[in-house]
C-alpha positions as CSV (number, residue, x, y, z in Angstrom):
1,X,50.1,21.8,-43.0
2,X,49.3,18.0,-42.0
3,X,51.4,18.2,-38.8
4,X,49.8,21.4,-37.8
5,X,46.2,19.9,-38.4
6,X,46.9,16.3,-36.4
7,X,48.3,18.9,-33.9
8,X,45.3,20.8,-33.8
9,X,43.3,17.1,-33.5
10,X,45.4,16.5,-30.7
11,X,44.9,19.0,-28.9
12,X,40.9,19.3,-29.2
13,X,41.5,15.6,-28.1
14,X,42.7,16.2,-25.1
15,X,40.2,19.1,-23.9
16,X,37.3,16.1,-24.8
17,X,39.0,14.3,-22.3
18,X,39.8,16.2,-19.8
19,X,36.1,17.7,-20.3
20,X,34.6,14.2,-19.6
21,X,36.9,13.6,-16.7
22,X,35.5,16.8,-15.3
23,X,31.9,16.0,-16.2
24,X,32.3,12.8,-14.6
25,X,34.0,13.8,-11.4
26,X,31.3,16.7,-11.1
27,X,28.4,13.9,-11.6
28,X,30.3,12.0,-8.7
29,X,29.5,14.9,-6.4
30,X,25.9,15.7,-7.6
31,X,25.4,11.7,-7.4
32,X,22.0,11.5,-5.4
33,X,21.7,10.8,-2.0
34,X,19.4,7.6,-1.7
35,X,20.1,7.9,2.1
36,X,18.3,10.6,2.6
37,X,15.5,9.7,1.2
38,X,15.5,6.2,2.8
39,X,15.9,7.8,5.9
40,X,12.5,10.1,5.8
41,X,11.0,7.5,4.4
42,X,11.8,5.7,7.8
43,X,11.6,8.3,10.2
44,X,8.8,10.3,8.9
45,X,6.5,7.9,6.9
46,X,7.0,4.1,8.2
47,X,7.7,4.6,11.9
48,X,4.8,7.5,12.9
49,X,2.1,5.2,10.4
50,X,3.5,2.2,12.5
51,X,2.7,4.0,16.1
52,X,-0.5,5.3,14.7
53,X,-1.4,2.0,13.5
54,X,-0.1,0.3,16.7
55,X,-2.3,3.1,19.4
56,X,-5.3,2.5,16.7
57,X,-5.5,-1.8,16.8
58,X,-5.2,-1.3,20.4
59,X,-7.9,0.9,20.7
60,X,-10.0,-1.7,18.8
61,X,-9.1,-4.2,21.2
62,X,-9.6,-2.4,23.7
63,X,-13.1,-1.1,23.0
64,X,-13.9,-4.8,21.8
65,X,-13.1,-5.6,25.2
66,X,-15.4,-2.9,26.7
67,X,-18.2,-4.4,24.2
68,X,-17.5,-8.0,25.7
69,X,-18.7,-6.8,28.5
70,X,-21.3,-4.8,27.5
71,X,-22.5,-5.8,24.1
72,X,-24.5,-2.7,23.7
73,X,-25.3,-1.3,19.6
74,X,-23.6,1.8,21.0
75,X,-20.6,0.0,21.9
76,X,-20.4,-1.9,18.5
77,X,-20.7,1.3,17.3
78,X,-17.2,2.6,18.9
79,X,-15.6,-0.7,17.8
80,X,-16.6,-0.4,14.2
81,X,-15.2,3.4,14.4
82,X,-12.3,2.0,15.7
83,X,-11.7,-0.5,13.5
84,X,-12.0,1.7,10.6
85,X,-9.6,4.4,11.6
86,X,-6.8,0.9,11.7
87,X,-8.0,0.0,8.3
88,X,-7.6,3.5,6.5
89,X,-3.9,3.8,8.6
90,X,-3.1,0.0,6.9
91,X,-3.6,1.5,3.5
92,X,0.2,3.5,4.4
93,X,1.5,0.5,6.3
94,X,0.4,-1.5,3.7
95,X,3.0,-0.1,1.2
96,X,6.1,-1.3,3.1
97,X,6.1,-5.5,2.5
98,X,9.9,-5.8,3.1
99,X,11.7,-6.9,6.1
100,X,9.8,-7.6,9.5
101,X,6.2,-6.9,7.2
102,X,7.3,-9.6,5.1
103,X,9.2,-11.9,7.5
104,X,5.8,-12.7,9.2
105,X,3.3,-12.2,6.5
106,X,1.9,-9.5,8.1
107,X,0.4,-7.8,4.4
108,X,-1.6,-11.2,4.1
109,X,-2.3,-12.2,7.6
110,X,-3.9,-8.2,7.4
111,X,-5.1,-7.2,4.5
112,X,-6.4,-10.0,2.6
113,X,-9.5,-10.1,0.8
114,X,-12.7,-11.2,-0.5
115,X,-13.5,-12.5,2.8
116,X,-14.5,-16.6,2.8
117,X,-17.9,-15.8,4.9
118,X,-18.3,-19.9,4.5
119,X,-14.8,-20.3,6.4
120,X,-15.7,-18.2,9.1
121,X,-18.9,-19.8,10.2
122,X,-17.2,-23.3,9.8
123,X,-14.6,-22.4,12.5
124,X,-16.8,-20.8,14.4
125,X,-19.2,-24.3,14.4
126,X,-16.8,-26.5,14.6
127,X,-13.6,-24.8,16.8
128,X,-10.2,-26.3,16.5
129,X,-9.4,-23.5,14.3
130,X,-5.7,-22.7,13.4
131,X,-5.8,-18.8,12.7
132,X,-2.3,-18.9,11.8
133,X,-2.5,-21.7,9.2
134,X,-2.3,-20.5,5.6
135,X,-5.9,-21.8,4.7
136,X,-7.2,-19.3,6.9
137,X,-5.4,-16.3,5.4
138,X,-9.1,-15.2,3.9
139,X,-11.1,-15.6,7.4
140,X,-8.9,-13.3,9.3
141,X,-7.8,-9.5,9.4
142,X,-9.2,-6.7,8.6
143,X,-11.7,-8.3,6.2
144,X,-13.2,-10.8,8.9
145,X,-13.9,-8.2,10.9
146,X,-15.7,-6.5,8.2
147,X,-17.8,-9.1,8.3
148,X,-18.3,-10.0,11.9
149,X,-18.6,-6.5,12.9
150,X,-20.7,-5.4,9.9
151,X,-23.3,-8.3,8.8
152,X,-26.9,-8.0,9.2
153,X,-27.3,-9.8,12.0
154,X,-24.3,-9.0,14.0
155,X,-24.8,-7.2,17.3
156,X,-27.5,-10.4,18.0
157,X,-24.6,-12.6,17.8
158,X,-22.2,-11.1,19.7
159,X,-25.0,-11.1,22.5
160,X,-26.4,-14.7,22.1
161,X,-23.3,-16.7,20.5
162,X,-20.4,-17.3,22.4
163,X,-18.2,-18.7,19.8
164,X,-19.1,-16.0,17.5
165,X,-18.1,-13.5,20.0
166,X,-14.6,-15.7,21.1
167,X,-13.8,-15.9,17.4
168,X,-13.8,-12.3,16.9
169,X,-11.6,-11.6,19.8
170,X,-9.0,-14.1,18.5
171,X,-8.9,-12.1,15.5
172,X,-8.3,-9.3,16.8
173,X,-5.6,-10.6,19.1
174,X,-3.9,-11.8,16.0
175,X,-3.9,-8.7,14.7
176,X,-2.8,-7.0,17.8
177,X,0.3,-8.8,18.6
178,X,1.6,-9.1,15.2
179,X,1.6,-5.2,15.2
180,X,3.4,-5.0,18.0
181,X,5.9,-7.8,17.1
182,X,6.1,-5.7,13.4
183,X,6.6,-2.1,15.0
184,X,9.3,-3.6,17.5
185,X,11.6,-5.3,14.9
186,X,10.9,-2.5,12.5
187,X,12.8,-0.1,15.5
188,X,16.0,-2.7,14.9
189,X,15.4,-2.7,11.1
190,X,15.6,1.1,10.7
191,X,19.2,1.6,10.5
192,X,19.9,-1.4,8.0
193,X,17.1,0.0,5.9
194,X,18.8,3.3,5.8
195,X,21.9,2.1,4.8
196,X,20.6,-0.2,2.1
197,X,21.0,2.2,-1.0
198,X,21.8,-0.3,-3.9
199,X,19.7,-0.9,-7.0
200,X,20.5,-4.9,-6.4
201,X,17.2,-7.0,-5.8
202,X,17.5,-7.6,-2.1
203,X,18.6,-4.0,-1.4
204,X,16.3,-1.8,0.7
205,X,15.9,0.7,-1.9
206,X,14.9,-1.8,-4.6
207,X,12.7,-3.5,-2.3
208,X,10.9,0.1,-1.9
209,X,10.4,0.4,-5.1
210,X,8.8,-3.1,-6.1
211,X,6.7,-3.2,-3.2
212,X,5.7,0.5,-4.0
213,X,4.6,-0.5,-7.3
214,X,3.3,-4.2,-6.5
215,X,1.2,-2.6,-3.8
216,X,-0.2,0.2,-6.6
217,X,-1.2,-2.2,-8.7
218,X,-2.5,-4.5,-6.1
219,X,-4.8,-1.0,-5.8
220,X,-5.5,-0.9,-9.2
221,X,-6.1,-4.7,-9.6
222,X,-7.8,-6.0,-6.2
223,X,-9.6,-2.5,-4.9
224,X,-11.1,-2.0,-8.8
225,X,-10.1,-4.3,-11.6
226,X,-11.3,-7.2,-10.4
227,X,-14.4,-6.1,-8.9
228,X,-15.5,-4.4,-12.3
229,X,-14.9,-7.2,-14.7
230,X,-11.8,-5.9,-15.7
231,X,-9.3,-8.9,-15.0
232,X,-12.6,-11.4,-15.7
233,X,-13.1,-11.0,-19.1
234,X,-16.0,-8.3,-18.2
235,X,-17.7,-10.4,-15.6
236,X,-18.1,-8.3,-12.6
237,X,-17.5,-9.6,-9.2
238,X,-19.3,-7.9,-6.4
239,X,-18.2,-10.7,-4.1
240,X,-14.8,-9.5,-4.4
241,X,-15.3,-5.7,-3.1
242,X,-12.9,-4.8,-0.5
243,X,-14.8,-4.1,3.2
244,X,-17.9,-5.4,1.5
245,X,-20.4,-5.4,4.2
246,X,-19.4,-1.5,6.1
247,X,-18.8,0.2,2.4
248,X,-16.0,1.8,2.8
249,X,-14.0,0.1,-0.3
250,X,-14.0,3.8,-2.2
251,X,-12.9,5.5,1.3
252,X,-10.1,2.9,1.3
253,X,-9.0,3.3,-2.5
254,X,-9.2,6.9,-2.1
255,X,-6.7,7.0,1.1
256,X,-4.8,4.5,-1.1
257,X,-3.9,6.1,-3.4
258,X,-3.4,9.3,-1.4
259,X,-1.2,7.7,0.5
260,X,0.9,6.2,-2.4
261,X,1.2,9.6,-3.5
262,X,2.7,11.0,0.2
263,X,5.0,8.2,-0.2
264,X,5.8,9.1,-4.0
265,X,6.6,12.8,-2.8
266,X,8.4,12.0,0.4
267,X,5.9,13.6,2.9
268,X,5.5,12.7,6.4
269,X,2.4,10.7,7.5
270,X,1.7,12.9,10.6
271,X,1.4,16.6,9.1
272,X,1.9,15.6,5.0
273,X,5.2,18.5,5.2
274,X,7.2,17.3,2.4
275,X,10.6,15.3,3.0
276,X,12.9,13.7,0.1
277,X,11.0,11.1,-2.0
278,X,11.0,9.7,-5.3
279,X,9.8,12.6,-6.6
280,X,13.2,14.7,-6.1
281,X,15.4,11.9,-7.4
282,X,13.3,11.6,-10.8
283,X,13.9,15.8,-10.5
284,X,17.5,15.0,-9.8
285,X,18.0,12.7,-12.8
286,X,16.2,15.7,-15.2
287,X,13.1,14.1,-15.2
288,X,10.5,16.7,-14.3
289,X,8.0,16.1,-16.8
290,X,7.9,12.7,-15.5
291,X,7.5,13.4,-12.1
292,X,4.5,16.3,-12.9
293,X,3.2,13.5,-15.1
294,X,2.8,11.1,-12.4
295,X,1.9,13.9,-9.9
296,X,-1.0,14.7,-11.9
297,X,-2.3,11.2,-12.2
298,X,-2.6,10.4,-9.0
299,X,-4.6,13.9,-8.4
300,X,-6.8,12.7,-11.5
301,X,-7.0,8.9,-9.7
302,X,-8.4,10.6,-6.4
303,X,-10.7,12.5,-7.8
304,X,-12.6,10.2,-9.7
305,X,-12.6,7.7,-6.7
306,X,-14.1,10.5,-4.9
307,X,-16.8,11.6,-7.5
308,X,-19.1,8.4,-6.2
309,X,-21.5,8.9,-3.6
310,X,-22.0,5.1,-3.6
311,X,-20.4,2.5,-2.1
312,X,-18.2,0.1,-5.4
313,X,-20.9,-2.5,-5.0
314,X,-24.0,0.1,-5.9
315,X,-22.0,1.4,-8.5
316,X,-20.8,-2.3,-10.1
317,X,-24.8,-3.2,-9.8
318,X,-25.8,0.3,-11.2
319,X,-25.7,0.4,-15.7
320,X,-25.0,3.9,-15.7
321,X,-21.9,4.4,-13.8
322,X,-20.0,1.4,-15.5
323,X,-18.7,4.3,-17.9
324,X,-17.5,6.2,-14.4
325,X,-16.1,2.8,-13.5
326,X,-13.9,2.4,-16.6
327,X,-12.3,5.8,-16.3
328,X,-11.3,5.4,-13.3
329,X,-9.6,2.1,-13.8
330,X,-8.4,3.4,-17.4
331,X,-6.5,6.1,-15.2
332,X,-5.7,3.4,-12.7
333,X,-3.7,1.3,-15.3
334,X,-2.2,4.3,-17.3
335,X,0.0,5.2,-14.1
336,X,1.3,1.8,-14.0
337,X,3.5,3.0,-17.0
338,X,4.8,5.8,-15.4
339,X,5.6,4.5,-12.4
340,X,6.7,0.9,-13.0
341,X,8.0,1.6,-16.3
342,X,9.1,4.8,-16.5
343,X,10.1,5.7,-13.2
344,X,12.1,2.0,-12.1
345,X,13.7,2.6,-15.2
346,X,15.3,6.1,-14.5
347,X,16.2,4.6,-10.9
348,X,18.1,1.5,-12.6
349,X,15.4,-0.9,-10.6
350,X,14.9,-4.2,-11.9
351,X,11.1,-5.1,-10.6
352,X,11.1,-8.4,-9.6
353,X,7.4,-9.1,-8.4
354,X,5.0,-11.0,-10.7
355,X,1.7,-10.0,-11.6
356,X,-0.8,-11.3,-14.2
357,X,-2.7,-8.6,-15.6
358,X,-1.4,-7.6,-18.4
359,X,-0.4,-4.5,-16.4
């Protein structure tokens, strides 16, 4: 009777074994391919926002030479227009600091912001400015312009100040040929990205996925948090609105975050068809409650960004909307969990940025 039941042991042994061999070899072959969805993230997201962002700055400089040379209000008005259509595309080009973005420090030569007004006017005084020195980070890009473009006296300097109108050029220069030299190396860098489909730290993929999240919470942080009091113990900043001076920080959040989500889903930046994103790996790894949970936040984020008909300042300087403010920014830093968290975690991601908000 013994022998018969280590027999029977044996035997069920065995079948466990052979089972897990199967289950394993079977979970070789449904492993997910990362390749795929590097490569639509390439050809369909980062290379047609890099062209649109490319025709777009050289339309602004363009038209900025146009108003050079006649410094008509209608003109300015066509390089403002311009200059906004760049500025909502940077919110998708933004996304991808890694390789030739990063290698020139094209996210902070860009994108940075509150504008130093003060800095500006000194360099414009004094000349001998450096725009490519690090101290200057803040009085160049898209948040200069803002200002030189958009201040209340602006169309009377451009006409009557020669050094205001120079300094404005050489910013947008800046900005022009780093695009090019960024959409030129990205053409090169496409394959290796591609290819790159380990979860180690200086692998494409995980590269993705931090600067995915450090530029969502960058979102949450810089476009909201700060400006509301949130990461200054409740004392709002209006000084550090994003595009302060045209308004357009909630039409910039908004595209943000949209954006964030195309990326999220895989869908291409020209028609928003859907392609392989994160979304079908978290479905491929049996986690589609997560990925309907983050899905649904984003839709929640975007709408109430686009419930104000004010621009962030009005509504930081108006009492009754501070309760607006905080749920937004409440739904803001709940998808931080889901994404950075929750979602890193089911890709086997370690994030490797710092931040210091207390997330």
């Amino acid at each position: 009777m013994l022998k018969k039941l280590v027999g029977f042991v044996f035997v069920l042994s065995l079948g466990f074994l052979f089972s897990c061999k199967d289950k394993n070899k079977d979970g070789d072959q449904a492993d997910f391919n990362k390749s795929a969805l590097l490569e639509n993230v390439s050809g369909n997201i980062i290379l047609p926002a890099l062209n649109s962002f490319d025709h777009e700055v050289s339309d602004l400089k363009s038209s900025f030479m146009d108003f050079k040379n006649n410094p008509t209000n209608a003109n300015l008005d066509i390089v403002k227009s311009n200059w906004k259509a760049a500025y909502l595309t940077w919110q998708t080009v933004k996304i991808f600091d890694f390789g030739p973005v990063r290698s020139i420090g094209f996210k902070n030569a860009t994108g940075t912001y509150p504008v130093d007004t003060a800095k500006i006017q000194t360099n414009i005084s004094n000349g001998g400015y450096n725009l490519a020195a690090v101290n200057n980070l803040d009085a160049i890009g898209f948040n200069a312009l803002d200002y030189l473009l958009y201040n209340y006296d602006a169309l009377n300097r451009f006409q009557n100040e020669t050094a205001y109108l120079s300094y404005t050029e050489e910013v947008i220069e800046k900005l022009y040929s780093e695009t090019q030299s960024v959409v030129n190396a990205w053409v090169n860098y496409e394959s290796v990205f591609n290819k790159s489909t380990g979860t180690s730290s200086t692998s494409a993929f995980s590269e993705f996925v931090n600067e995915f999240n450090r530029d969502y919470e960058l979102a949450k942080t810089a476009k909201v948090g700060i400006p509301i009091g949130k990461a200054n113990l409740g004392l709002v900043k209006p000084e550090y609105v994003e595009a302060r001076y045209s308004g357009i920080s909630f039409e910039l959040l908004i595209e943000s975050i949209k954006r964030l989500k195309a990326v999220y889903n895989g869908n291409s930046f020209a028609n928003n068809t859907s392609g392989v994103g994160f979304s079908n790996y978290l479905v491929h790894l049996e986690k589609v409650g997560l990925d309907d949970v983050i899905n649904d936040k984003f839709d929640l984020i975007i709408a109430d960004a686009e419930a104000f008909t004010v621009t962030l300042e009005e509504a930081i300087n108006n009492p009754s909307m501070m309760n607006q403010l905080d749920e937004l920014y409440l739904h803001l830093q709940q998808q931080v969990v889901n994404i950075k968290t929750d979602m890193t975690s089911a890709f086997g991601v370690l994030i490797t940025y710092q931040d210091n908000d207390g997330d």
